[in-house]
C-alpha positions in Angstrom: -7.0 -28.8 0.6 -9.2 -25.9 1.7 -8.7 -22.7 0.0 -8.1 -20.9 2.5 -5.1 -22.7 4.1 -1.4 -23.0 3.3 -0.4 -25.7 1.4 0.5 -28.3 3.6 0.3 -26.0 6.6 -2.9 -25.4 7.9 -3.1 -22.1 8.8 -5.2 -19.6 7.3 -4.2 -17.6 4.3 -5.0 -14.5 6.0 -2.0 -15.3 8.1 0.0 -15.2 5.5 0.0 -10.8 5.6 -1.1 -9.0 9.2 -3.9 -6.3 8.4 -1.4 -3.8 9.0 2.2 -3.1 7.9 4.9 -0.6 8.7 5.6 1.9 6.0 9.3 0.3 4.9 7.2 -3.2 4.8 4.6 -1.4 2.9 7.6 0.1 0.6 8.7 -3.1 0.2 5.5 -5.1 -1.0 4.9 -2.2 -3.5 8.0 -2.4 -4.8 9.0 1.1 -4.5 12.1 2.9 -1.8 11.0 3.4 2.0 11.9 6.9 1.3 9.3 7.3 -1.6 6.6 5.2 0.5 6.8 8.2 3.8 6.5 11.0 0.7 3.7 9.3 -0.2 2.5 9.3 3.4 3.1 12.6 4.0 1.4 13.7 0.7 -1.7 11.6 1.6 -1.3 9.3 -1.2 -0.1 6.2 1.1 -3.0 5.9 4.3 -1.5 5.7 7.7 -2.9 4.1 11.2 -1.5 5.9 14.0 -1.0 3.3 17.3 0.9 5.5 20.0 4.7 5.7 17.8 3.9 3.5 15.4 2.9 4.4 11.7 1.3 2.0 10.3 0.1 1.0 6.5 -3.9 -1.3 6.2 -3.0 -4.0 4.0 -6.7 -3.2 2.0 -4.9 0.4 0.7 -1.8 -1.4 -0.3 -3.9 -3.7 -2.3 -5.8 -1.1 -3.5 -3.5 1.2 -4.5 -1.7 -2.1 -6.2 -4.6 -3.2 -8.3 -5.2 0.9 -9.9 -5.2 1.0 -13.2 -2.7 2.8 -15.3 -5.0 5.6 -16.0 -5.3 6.7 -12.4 -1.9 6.9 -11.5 -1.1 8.9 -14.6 -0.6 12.3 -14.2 -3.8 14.7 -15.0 -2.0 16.5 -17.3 -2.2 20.2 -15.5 1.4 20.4 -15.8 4.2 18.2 -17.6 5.9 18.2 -14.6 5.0 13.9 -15.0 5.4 11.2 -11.7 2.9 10.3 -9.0 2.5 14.0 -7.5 -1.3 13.9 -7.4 -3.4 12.5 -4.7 -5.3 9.5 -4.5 -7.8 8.6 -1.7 -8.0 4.9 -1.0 -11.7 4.0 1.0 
């Protein structure tokens, strides 16, 4: 079977995920509350592609952001506040 079909299916894998997501998808995927995915939106930490109404997620940041090591998500230690609060550019 080639690799980069489903099994049994035929389609590519790339099929499998479209290249962008809405944010409660993107929640979703990332395991983490819709409300906590449009904080991290609005704080930057979560990119978003604008089309007319629509906010949506790349599905390259939410592997990204995914695949971070502990040590970047940590907090920098300014304050012992603790949590995600600092910001995070994906390229």
């Amino acid at each position: 079977m080639n690799p980069h079909e489903k099994s049994g299916h035929g389609e590519p894998a790339t099929r499998e995920m479209p290249l962008l997501v809405s944010v409660p998808e993107a929640a979703r995927l990332l395991g983490i509350g819709r409300t906590c995915a449009w904080d991290m939106v609005r704080n930057g930490e979560l990119p978003i592609r604008r089309f007319r109404k629509r906010v949506l997620v790349p599905r390259v940041a939410l592997e990204q952001l995914a695949n971070m090591d502990v040590q970047d998500v940590e907090h920098d230690g300014q304050d012992n506040k603790g949590g995600l609060n600092k910001t995070y550019p994906i390229a």
